[in-house]
BAFI-414021 format. One record per residue (C-alpha): x, y, z. Coordinates in steps of 0.001 Angstrom, whole numbers, plus 500000, padded with zeros to 6 digits. Example, Ala and Ser with C-alpha at 12.3 -4.5 7.8 and 13.67 -1.06 7.14 Angstrom:
512300495500507800
513670498940507140
END
This chain:
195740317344942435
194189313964942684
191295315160944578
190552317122942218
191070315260938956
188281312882940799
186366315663941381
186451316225937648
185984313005936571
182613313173938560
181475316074937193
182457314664933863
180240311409934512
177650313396935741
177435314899932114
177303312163930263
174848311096932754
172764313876932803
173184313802928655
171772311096928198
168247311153930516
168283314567927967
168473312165925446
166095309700925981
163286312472927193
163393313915923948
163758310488921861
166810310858919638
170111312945919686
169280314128916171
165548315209916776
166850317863919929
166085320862918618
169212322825917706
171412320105918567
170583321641922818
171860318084923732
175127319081922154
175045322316923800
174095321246927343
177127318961927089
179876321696926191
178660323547929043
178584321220931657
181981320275930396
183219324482930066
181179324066934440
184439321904934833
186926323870933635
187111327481935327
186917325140938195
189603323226938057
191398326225936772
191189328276939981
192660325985941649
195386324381939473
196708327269937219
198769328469940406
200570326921943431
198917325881946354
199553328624948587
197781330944945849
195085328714946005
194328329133949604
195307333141949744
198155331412952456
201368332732950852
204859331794952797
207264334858953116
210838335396952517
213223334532954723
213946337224957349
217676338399958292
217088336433961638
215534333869959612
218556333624957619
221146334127960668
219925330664961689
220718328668958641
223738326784959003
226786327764957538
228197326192954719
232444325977953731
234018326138950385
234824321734950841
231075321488950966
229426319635947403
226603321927946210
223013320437946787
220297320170944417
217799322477946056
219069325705947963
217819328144950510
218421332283949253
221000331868952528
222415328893951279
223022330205947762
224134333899949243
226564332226950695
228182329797948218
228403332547945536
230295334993948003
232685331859948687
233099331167944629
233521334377943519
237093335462942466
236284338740942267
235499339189946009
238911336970947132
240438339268944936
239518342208947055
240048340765950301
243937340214949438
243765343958948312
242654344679951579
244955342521953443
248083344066951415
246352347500952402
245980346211956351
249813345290956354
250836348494954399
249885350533957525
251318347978959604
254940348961957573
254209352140958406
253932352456961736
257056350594962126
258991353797961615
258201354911965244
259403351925966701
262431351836968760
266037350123967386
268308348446968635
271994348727967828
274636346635969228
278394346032967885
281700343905969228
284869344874966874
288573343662967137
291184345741965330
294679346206964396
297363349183963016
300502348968962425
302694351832960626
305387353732960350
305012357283961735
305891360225960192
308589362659961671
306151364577963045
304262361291964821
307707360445965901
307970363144967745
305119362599969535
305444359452969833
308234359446971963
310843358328969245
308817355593968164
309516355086963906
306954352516964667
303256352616965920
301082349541966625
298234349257968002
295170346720968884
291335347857970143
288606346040971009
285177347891971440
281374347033972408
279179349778971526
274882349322972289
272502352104971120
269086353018971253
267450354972968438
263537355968968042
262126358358965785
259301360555967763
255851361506966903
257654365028966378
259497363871963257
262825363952965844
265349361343965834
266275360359969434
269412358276969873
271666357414973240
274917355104973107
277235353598975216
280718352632974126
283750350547976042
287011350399974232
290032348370975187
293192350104974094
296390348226973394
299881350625972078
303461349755972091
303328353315973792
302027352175976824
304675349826977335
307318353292977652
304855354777980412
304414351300982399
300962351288981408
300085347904979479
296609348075979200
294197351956978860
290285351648978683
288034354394977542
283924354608978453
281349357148977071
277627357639977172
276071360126974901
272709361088973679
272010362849971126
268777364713969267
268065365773965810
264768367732965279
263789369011961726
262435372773962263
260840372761958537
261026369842955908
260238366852957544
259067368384960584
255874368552962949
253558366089963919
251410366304960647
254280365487958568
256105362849960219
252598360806960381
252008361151957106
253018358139956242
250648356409958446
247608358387958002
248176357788954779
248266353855954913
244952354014956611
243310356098954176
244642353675951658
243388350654954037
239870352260954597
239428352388950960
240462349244950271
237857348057952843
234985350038951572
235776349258947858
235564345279949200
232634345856950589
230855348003947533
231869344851945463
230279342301948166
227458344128947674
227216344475944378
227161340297944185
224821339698946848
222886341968944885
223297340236942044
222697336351943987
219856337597945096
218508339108941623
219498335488940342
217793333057943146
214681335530942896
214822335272938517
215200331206939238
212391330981941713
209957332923939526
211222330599936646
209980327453938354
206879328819939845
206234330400936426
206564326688934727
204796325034937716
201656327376936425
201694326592933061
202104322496933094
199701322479935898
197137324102933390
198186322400930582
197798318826932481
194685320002933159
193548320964929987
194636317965928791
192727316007930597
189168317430929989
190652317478925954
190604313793926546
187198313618928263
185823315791925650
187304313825923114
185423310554924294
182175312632924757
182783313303921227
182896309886920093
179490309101922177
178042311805919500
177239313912922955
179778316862922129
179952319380919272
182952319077916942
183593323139917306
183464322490920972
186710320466920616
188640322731918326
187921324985921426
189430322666923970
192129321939921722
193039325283920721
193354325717925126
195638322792925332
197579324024922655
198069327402924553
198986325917927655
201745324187925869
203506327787924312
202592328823927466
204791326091929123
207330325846926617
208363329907927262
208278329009930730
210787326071929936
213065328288928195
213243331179930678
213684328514933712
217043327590931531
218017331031931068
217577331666934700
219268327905935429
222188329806933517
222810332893935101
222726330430938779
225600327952937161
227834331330936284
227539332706939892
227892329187941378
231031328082938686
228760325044938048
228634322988934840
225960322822932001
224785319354933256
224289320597936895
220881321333938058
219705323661941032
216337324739942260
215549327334944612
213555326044947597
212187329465949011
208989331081947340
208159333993946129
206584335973949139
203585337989949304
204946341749950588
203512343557952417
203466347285951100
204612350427953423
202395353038954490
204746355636953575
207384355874950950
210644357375952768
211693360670951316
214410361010948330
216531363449951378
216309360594953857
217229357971951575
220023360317950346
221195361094954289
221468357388954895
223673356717951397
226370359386952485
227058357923955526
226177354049954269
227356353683950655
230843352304950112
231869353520946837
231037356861948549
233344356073951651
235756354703949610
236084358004947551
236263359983950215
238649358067951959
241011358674948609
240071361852948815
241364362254952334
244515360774951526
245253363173948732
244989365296951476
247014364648953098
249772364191950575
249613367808949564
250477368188952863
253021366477952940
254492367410949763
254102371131950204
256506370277953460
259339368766951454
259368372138949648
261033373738952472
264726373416953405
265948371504955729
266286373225959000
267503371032961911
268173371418965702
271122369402966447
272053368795969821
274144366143972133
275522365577975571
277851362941976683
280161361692979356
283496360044979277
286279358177981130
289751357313980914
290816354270983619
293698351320983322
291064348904984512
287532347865982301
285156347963985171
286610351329986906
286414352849983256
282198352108983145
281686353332986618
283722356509986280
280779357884984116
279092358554987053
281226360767988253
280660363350985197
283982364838985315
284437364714981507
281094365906980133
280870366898976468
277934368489974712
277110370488971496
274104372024970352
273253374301966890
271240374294963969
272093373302960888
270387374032957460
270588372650953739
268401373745950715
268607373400947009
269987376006944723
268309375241941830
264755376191942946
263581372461944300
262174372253940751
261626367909942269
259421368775945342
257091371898943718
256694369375940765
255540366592943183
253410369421945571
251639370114941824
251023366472940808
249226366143944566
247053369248943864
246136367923940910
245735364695942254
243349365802945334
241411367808942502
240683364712940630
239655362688943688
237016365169944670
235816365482941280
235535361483941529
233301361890944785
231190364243943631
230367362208940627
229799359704943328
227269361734945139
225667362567941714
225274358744941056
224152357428944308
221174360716944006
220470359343940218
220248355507941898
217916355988944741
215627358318942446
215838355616940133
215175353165942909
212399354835944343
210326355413941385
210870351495940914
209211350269943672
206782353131943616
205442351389940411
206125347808941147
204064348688944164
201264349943941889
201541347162939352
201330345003942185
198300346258943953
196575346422940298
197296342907939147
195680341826942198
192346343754941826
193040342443938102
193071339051940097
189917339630942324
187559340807939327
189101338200937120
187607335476939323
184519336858939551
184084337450936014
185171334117935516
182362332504937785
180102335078935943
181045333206932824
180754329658933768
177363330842934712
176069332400931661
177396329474930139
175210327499931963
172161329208931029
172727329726927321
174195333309927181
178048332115926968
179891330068924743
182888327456925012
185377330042924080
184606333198925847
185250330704929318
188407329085928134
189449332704927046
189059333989930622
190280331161932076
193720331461930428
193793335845930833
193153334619934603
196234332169934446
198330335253932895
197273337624935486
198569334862938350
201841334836936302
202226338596936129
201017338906939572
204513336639940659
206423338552938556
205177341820940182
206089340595943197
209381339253942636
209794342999940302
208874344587944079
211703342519945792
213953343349943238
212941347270943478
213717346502947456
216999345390946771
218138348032944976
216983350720947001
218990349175949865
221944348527947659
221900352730946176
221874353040949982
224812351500950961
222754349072953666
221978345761951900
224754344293953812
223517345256956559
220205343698955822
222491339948955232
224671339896958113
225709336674957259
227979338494954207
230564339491957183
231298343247956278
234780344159956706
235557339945957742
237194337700954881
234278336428953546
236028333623951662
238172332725954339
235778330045956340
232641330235955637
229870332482953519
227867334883955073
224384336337953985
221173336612954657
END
């Protein structure tokens, strides 16, 4: 910029220079004819102008047609991580800022304890299958008179007393088949006051038994009895996918913001660059002015350029605070807080072929999480029809036990005599229960699960309607952000050459002050648009991805299906 404010101020003192050998060749100012003195200075000062313009009214890399690019996804894999402790700097990356929104955002904490609750609600429900444990020790007393009839069994004995003490362990597990598997072992030490009339003080009684109930219609079959499980992972998976359609959603939205903020200060860095400009040749034509070497009408010109630089600027201002805004909301920062974004606004490069609305579509079914997470609700209705349409039968089970005992005076001799198997017992049957009333409960709740699975597919169609209405949407976006693009920059290309045209018409009489500071600002405008086409393309980009479910894919760094807000943010 100071190169070329010297350059100017040669150019401006070759003018007044070159004004005034004009002025003493022809003997007065007054006696030029047509006041061409006048003239010849306005143009050499309008020479200045579209010169300076070109290469002020934008940024550098504009200038010299070098334009950086967006970051990458391996570009932005290498930035360094950043934790919720860490103070928020002045100036951010688009990684950077991805990733302090995703840690700030209550919304997206929110979801990962939804989908922590849902991780642990399938971890209750595949408890059911596992194996328990049942152990026991009891001490116990009787004592009572017996009845006539006890007395005579009792040998006489109008009294009866008698201590136990018994240890019982059990195993219990409830198979895949919906069966309930459970073996025992029991020792009991018997104490009477009848044993004392046989010479037997002490009696201990063993006994092993297993036993096995399997449900032959309500709660039976393998479906049924892991319905409860499939049924926490459906609800899991959708709590996953519905995280990660709302992680998506704000990195959308982050990057919508950092793009709107970057495009805000590049926007503003046009528009003071060319009003410092044309503020500076207002002053130089001011003091040619004064010499009597300028036109009056000349300066109203110039002035009437300054003063559009500065509306020019000032909407800049006010959209860089509306943009400063949205940042501070995403970020929880307050009003006094200021942020700029450090990376520019690339130059894209444009595809040689547009991918097809049926590919694009494809790639959403199998990509988009609101999609997954319908179906995945969908599913699960499933599978409680299923289930519920089970508990309408009656309850049919196969019963069935066999078991060993023994009968000794000593505790060990009682254990071991199990082996020997002389005292088997068993039993084995069927038994059956059912309402009488017509199970009005479980048809009611098989009904409400129709219904319920009827709704949920009607939800995921409207789904699939949606994400078809998005990427059309999306597509014919960047199909015209593409063509706005290309056309602002042949707008660009013919601008500058009809601006050069104009300086040098000017120069030779057939131009005037304001037709070149009137293409020099429509040249400034078209550099503005031409950012804001660009940053309109990204945006277009961005959504596309998002209607197709991949954006996080694109920004790694957001951690799908990992707790985001956990540690550290992730994004690209």
């Amino acid at each position: 910029m100071d190169g070329t404010f010297k350059l100017e101020e040669g150019i401006l003192s070759g003018m007044a220079k070159g004004s005034t050998e004009n002025r003493a060749s022809s003997g007065s100012f007054k006696r030029c004819r047509g006041g061409h003195a006048v003239r010849l200075s306005a143009k050499k000062i309008l020479a200045l102008m579209p010169f300076v313009a070109l290469m002020m009214a934008a940024p550098t890399r504009v200038m010299s047609g070098e334009e950086s690019s967006l970051p990458t996804g391996e570009a932005i894999q290498s930035q360094p991580m950043v934790s919720p402790s860490d103070r928020l700097p002045s100036e951010m990356s688009r990684a950077q800022f991805i990733q302090y929104v995703l840690i700030r955002n209550n919304v997206i904490a929110g979801q990962q304890l939804t989908a922590a609750i849902a991780e642990e609600g399938v971890v209750q429900a595949k408890s059911a299958f596992e194996p328990v444990g049942k152990l026991s020790m009891m001490n116990s007393s009787l004592r009572q008179r017996s009845t006539a009839e006890e007395e005579l069994v009792r040998m006489n004995q109008a009294l009866y007393s008698r201590r136990n003490r018994t240890a019982d362990a059990g195993v219990s597990v409830l198979t895949p088949t919906g069966a309930t598997v459970e073996g025992k072992v029991v020792w009991d030490d018997i104490r009477s006051n009848l044993q004392a009339l046989r010479n037997t003080p002490e009696e201990y009684k063993s006994s092993v038994d297993l036993s096995l109930i399997q449900p032959l219609a309500k709660d039976g079959g393998v479906e049924v009895a892991s319905a409860k499980t499939r049924i926490a992972e459906m609800e899991r998976s959708a709590a996953e996918h519905t995280r990660d359609a709302v992680l998506s959603t704000v990195v959308s939205t982050a990057i919508t913001a950092y793009l709107d903020l970057r495009l805000a200060q590049e926007r503003q860095q046009i528009w003071d660059q060319g009003m410092r400009v044309a503020g500076k040749l207002l002053d130089e034509a001011r003091s040619l002015h004064r010499q009597g070497r300028l036109a009056e009408s000349a300066i109203l010109d110039v002035e009437n350029s300054y003063v559009l630089y500065q509306v020019g600027s000032s909407e800049a201002r006010q959209r860089l605070v509306e943009a400063l805004g949205v940042v501070r909301n995403l970020l929880l920062m307050g009003n006094s807080s200021s942020l700029s974004a450090s990376d520019s606004i690339a130059g894209l490069a444009l595809q040689k072929e547009e991918p097809s609305f049926d590919e694009l579509l494809q790639k959403a079914i199998g990509n988009r999480s609101e999609y997954l997470a319908r179906k995945a609700t969908l599913d699960k209705e499933g599978i409680r029809v299923a289930y519920a349409d089970n508990q309408t039968m009656p309850r049919i089970d196969l019963v069935a036990s066999y078991g060993l005992n023994s009968l000794e005076y000593a505790g060990d001799k009682s254990l071991s005599g199990l082996s020997d198997g002389e005292y088997p017992s068993w039993k084995v049957g069927v038994t059956a229960s059912f309402p009488l009333g017509g199970n009005q409960g479980a048809n009611a709740e098989l009904r409400t699960a129709k219904m319920n699975k009827e709704k949920a597919l009607l939800d995921l169609m409207a789904v699939e309607s949606t994400i078809a209405n998005e990427i059309q949407n999306g597509l014919a976006a960047h199909r015209s952000s593409r063509e706005r693009l290309q056309s602002y920059q042949q707008i660009l290309t013919t601008g500058e050459k009809q601006l050069a045209m104009e300086r040098q018409m000017l120069m030779t009489g057939r131009s005037d002050m304001r037709s070149v500071l009137s293409r020099e600002e429509s040249l400034v405008r078209t550099r503005v648009s031409l950012l804001e086409q660009k940053v309109a393309l990204e945006k277009a980009k961005v959504s596309l991805e998002l209607a197709q479910g991949i954006l996080l894919a694109r920004y790694p760094m957001t951690g799908k299906g990992k707790e985001v807000h956990s540690a550290v943010g992730e994004g690209q």
